[in-house]
NUPA-183575 format. One line per field, with one value per residue (C-alpha): x, y, z; residue number from 0; residue in one letter. Coordinates in Angstrom, 2 decimals. Layout:
BEGIN
c1 = (X ...);
c2 = (Y ...);
c3 = (Z ...);
resi = (NUM ...);
resn = (A ...);
# end
This chain:
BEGIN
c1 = (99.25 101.57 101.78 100.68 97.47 96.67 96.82 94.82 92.05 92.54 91.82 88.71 87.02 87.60 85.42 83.05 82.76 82.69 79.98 77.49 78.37 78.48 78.76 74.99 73.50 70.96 68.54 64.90 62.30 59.26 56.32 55.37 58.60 60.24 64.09 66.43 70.04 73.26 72.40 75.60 76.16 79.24 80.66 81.50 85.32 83.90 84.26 81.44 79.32 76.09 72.91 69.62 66.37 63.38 59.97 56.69 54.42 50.22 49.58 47.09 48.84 48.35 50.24 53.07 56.07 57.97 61.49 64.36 67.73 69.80 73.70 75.02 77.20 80.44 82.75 83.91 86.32 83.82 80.63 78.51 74.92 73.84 73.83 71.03 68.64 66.13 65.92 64.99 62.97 60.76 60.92 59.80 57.07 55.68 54.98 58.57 60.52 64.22 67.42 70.35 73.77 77.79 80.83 84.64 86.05 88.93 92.02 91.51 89.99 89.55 86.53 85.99 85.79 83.06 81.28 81.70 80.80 76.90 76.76 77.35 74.92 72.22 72.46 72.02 69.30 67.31 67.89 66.44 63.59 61.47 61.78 59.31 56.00 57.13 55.98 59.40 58.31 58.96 62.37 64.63 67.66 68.74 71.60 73.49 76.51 79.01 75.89 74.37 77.50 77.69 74.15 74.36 77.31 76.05 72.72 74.63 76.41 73.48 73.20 76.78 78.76 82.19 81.41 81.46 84.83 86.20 85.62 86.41 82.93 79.89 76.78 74.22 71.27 68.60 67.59 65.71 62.66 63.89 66.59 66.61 69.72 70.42 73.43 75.21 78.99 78.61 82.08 85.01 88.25 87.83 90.00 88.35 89.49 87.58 89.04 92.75 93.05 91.51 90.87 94.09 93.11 89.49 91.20 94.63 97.42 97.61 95.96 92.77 92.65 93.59 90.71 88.44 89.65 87.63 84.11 85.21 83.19 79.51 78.02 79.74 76.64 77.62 76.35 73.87 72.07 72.06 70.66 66.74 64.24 66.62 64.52 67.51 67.70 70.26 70.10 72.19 74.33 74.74 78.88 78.35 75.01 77.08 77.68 73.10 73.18 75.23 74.44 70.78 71.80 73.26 71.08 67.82 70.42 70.76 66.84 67.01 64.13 64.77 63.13 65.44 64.49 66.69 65.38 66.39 68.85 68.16 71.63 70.52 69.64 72.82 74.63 72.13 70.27 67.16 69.36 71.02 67.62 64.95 62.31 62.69 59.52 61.52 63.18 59.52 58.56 61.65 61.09 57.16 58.29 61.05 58.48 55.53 58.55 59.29 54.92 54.94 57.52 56.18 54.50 50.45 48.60);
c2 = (103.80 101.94 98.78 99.39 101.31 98.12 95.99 98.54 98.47 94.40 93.96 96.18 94.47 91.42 92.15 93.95 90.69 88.39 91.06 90.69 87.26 88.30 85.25 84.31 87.76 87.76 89.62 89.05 89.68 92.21 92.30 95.41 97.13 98.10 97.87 100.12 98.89 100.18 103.36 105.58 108.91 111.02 112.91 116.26 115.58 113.09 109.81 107.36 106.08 103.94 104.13 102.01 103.02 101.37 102.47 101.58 99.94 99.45 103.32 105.95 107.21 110.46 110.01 111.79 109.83 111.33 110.42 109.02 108.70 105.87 105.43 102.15 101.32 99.73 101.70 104.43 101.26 98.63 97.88 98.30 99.31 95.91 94.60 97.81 96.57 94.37 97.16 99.94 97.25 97.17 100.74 101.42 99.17 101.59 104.15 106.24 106.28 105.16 106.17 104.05 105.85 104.51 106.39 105.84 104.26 104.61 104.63 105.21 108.32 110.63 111.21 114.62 113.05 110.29 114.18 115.22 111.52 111.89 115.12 114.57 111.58 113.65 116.60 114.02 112.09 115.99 115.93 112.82 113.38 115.19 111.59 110.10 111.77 112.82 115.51 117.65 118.60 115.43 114.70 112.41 110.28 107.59 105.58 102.49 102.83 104.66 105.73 107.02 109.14 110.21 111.58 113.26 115.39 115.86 116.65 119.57 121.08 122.34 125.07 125.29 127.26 126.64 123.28 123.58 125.38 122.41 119.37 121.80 120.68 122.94 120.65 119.50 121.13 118.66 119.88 116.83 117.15 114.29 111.42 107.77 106.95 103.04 102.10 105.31 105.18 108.63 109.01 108.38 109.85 108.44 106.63 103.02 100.62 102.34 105.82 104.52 102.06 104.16 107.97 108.93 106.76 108.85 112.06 112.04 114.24 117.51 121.28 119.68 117.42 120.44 122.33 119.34 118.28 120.47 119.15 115.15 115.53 114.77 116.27 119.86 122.50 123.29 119.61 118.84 122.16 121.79 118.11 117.85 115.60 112.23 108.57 106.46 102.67 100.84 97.50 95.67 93.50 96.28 96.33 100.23 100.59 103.26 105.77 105.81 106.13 108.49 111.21 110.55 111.82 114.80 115.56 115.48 117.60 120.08 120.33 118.84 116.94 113.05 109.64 106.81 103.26 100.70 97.20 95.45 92.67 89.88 88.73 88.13 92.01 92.24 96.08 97.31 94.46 96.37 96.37 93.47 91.25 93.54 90.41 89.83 91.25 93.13 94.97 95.37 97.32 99.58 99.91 100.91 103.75 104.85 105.67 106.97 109.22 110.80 111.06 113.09 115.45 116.00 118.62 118.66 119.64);
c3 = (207.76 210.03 211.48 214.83 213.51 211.00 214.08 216.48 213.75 212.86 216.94 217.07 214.06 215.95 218.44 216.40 214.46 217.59 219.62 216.78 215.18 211.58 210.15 211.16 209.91 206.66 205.14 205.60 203.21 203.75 201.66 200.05 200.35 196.42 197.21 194.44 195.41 194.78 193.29 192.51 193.32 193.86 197.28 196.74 195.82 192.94 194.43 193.66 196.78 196.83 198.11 198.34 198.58 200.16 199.22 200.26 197.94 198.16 199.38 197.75 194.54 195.99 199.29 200.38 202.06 204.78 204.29 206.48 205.90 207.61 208.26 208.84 211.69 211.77 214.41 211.45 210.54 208.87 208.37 204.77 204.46 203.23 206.73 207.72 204.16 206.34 209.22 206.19 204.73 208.08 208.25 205.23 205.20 207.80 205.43 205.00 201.91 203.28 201.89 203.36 202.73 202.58 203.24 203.31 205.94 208.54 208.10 204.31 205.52 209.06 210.36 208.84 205.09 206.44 207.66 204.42 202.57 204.64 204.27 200.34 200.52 202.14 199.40 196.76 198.49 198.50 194.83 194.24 196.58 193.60 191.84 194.57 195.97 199.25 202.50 202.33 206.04 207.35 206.95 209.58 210.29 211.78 212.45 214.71 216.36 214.06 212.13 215.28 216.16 212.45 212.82 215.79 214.52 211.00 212.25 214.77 211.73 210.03 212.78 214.68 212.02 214.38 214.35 210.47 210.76 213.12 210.65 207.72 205.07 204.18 206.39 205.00 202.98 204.64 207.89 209.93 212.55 214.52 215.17 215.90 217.09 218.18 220.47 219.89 219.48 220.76 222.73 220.53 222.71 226.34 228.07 227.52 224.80 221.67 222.47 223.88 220.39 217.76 218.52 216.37 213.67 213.92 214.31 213.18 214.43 213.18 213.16 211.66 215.25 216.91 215.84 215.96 219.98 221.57 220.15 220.52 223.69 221.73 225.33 224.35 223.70 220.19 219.57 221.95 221.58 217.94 217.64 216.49 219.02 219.81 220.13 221.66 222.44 224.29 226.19 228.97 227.16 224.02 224.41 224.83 226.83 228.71 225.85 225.52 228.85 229.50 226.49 227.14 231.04 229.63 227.15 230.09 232.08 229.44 228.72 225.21 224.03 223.75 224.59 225.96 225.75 227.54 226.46 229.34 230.16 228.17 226.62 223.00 222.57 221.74 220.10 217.21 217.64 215.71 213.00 213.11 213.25 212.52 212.77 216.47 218.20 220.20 217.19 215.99 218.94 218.61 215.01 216.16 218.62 217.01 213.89 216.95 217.55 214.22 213.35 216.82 215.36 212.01 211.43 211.26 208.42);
resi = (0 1 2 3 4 5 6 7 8 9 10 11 12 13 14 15 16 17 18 19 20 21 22 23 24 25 26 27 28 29 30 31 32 33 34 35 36 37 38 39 40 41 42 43 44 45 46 47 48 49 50 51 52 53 54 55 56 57 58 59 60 61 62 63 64 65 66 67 68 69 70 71 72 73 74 75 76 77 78 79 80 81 82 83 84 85 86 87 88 89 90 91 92 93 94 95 96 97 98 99 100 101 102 103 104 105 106 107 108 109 110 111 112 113 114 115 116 117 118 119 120 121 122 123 124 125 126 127 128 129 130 131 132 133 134 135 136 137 138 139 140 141 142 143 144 145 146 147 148 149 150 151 152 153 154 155 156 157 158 159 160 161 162 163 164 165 166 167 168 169 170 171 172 173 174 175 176 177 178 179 180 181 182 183 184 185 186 187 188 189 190 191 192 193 194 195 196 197 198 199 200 201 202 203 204 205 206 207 208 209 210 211 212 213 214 215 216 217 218 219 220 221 222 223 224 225 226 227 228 229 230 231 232 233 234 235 236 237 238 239 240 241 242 243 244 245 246 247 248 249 250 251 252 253 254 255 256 257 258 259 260 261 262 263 264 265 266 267 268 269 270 271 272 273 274 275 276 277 278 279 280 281 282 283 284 285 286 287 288 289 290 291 292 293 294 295 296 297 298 299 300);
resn = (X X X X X X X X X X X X X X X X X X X X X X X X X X X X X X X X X X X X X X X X X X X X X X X X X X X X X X X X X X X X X X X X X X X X X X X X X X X X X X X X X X X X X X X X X X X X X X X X X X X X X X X X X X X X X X X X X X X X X X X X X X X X X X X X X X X X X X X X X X X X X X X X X X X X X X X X X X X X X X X X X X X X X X X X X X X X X X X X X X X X X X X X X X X X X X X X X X X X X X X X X X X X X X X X X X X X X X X X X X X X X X X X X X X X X X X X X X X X X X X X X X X X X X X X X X X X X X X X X X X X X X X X X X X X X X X X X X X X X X X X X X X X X X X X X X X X X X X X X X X X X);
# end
């Protein structure tokens, strides 16, 4: 890595870190919510990666959990799941058993191995899904920012096989009813400051960016034809409100089913602000339809 990509990526995390305040984040406690944390597991070329787990406690013995699997945020450069454990906590405490994933970030990796990182986090979480009494039927994801645009692609490889052949990993086994997807880093090459600063440092230079240039667009149809049911949330003073906006536009042009809720303009619901303080009423009440939106897509027994 050169010098001029280590300061292109030292800028952006910058303003990541001044956008959401870092500093004042923690993580809040929520009652009847068992939290496993750090539990290891390997991606598929052997390199350990964590996960937590967040199950509900104080349900019938013979209940089964649907299950949701979260990806942190983070603009593919930063970020750590530990700033998403209050968010699963809520979540969780609404009945779903929540698996919250890592993966490798840029520049240590492109974008294709963080593909291949979920999509290795995902197979493991279905083999550790017959450790927990669970619905197998109702099985979703969800993610912020980077996570959202992680998801969205991920979730489109399970059925586009050129896709597949673009980013160069086998998808997923897990296929998912439904997505929530918060402040979506959806567009990573256009010409604004995140695509002009870091979409070689995504992407790289060579055939593998080649093959992958034609699908940076997340609006092309071998994504957004191939995405499950989308609950999306955006707000005015969310640093990207226009990438929601916009994907939601093209996704109601293109007849794909989706919800979008823009929160408004008050200027403390800030980017991934569910995530970031899952306690504020207003998080509550996206937390609340976000979960309406995945119990309308699960299948009825």
């Amino acid at each position: 890595m050169g010098l001029f990509e280590n300061l292109k990526i030292h800028f952006i995390k910058k303003r990541l870190n001044e956008s959401i305040d870092a500093s004042s984040l923690r993580e809040i406690e929520v009652e009847g919510v068992k939290a496993y944390r750090d539990i290891p597991y390997h991606n598929r070329t052997g390199k350990e990666l964590l996960m937590d787990i967040f199950e509900p406690e104080n349900i019938p013995a013979d209940a089964e959990l649907p299950v949701i699997v979260n990806i942190h945020g983070g603009a593919l450069i930063e970020g750590d799941k530990k700033y998403s454990a209050g968010f699963c906590k809520q979540v969780a405490k609404r009945g779903f058993l929540v698996f919250s994933l890592e993966y490798r970030l840029v520049p240590d990796v492109k974008v294709y191995e963080q593909f291949d990182d979920v999509c290795a986090g995902m197979d493991c979480v279905g083999r550790k899904l017959v450790d927990f009494n669970v619905d197998f039927r109702k099985i979703f994801v969800m993610g912020e920012s980077a996570g959202a645009y992680l998801a969205t692609y991920v979730a489109a490889m399970k059925k586009s096989k050129v896709l597949q052949e673009a980013i160069g990993y086998a998808p997923p086994k897990m296929t998912f009813k439904a997505m929530g997807l918060m402040s979506g880093m959806f567009y990573t090459t256009r010409d604004d400051k995140l695509g002009n600063f870091l979409a070689d440092s995504f992407y790289g230079n060579d055939e593998r960016s080649k093959a992958m240039a034609e699908y940076t667009n997340p609006e092309h149809p071998e994504i957004i034809y191939n995405i499950p049911p989308c609950y999306l949330i955006t707000s005015k003073a969310d640093m990207i409100e226009r990438y929601t906006l916009d994907f939601a536009g093209e996704l109601g042009n293109k007849g794909v089913e989706h919800k979008l809720r823009h929160m408004g303009s008050d200027p403390k619901l800030i980017h991934a602000f569910p995530v970031l303080h899952p306690d504020w009423k207003e998080s509550e009440r996206v937390i609340d339809e976000m979960v309406e939106w995945f119990n309308e897509h699960s299948p009825k027994d």
